[in-house]
C-alpha positions, 0 to 999 in steps of 0.5 A: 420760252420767256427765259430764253428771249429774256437771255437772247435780249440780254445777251445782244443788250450786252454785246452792244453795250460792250461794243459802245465801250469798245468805239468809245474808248478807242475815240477817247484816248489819244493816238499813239502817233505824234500830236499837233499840239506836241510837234517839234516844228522849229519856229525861228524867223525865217524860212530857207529855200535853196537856189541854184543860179548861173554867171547869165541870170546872175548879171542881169539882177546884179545891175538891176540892183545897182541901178535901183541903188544908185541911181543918184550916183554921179558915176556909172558902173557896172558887175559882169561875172565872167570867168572871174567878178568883172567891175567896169566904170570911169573915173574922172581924171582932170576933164578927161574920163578913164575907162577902168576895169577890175577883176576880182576873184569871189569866195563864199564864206561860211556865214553867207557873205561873199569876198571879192579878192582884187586880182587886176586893175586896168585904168586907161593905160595907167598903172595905179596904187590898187589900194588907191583905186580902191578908195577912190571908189569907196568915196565916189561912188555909191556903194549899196549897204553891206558891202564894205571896200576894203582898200588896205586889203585890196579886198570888197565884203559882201555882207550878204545879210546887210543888202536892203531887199525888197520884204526884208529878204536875207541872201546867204552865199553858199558856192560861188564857182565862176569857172563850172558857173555853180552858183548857190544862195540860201534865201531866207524868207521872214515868215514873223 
């Protein structure tokens, strides 16, 4: 009778042993999923987030920010996007002022930046050089960094990277549809 307790007791101190083999083994090798230490997560910069706007809400942050940005500008002006990109001011024309007004039509480029095409020009009700309107307004008027008139091409370049935002913020243009009021940027966090 002693035999067979014996056999009883080796036996169940083995399938425990066996079984404490078993959940160690599992515990210690790793899984066969992806490790943290091994994660292909892509670590640049920046972090993007896509967003979605219209011609209302884009009005409004535009002439905040040229309010913010020129302030100390002797010259008051202001962007409306319309149907196409609205600038209105005044130029000073002996002691008088002209209203003027130029229309531009915006293009999203491929790298991010925005180009405002010159499309008309109103001064009062005179007829001038667009180009000469144009660099009239790069040399009297306080124009915020990254964007560059262009007079000769009757064109304004927005770099849209170069605008001086608030946490170093990058915007990147991705559509800019004034007529179905589709207007999409990138904004590019920095997160180092």
């Amino acid at each position: 009778m002693k035999n067979k307790w014996k056999i009883g007791f080796l036996l169940l101190l083995g399938i425990n042993l066996l079984f404490a083999i078993v959940m160690l083994s599992l515990v210690m090798f790793p899984s066969n999923g992806p490790q943290t230490s091994k994660l292909n997560v892509p670590m640049g910069e920046h972090v993007s987030f896509h967003v979605r706007s219209n011609k209302n809400d884009l009005n409004k942050l535009i002439n905040h920010y040229l309010k913010e940005e020129a302030a100390d500008s002797p010259i008051d002006y202001q962007i409306i996007l319309g149907k196409e990109v609205e600038l209105y001011g005044t130029l000073p024309f002996f002691s008088e002022e002209l209203n003027m007004k130029l229309t531009f039509e915006p293009k999203a480029l491929e790298n991010g930046d925005l180009v405002l095409k010159q499309k008309s020009m109103t001064i009062g009700s005179l007829h001038l050089p667009i180009s000469y309107v144009l660099n009239f307004i790069s040399e009297n008027y306080k124009i915020p960094k990254g964007v560059d008139i262009r007079p000769k091409d009757k064109l304004i370049y927005v770099n849209m990277k170069q605008l001086k935002l608030k946490s170093d913020i990058k915007i990147k243009a991705d559509k800019f549809d004034l007529k179905k009021d589709d207007i999409r940027f990138t904004i590019l966090v920095p997160v180092k």
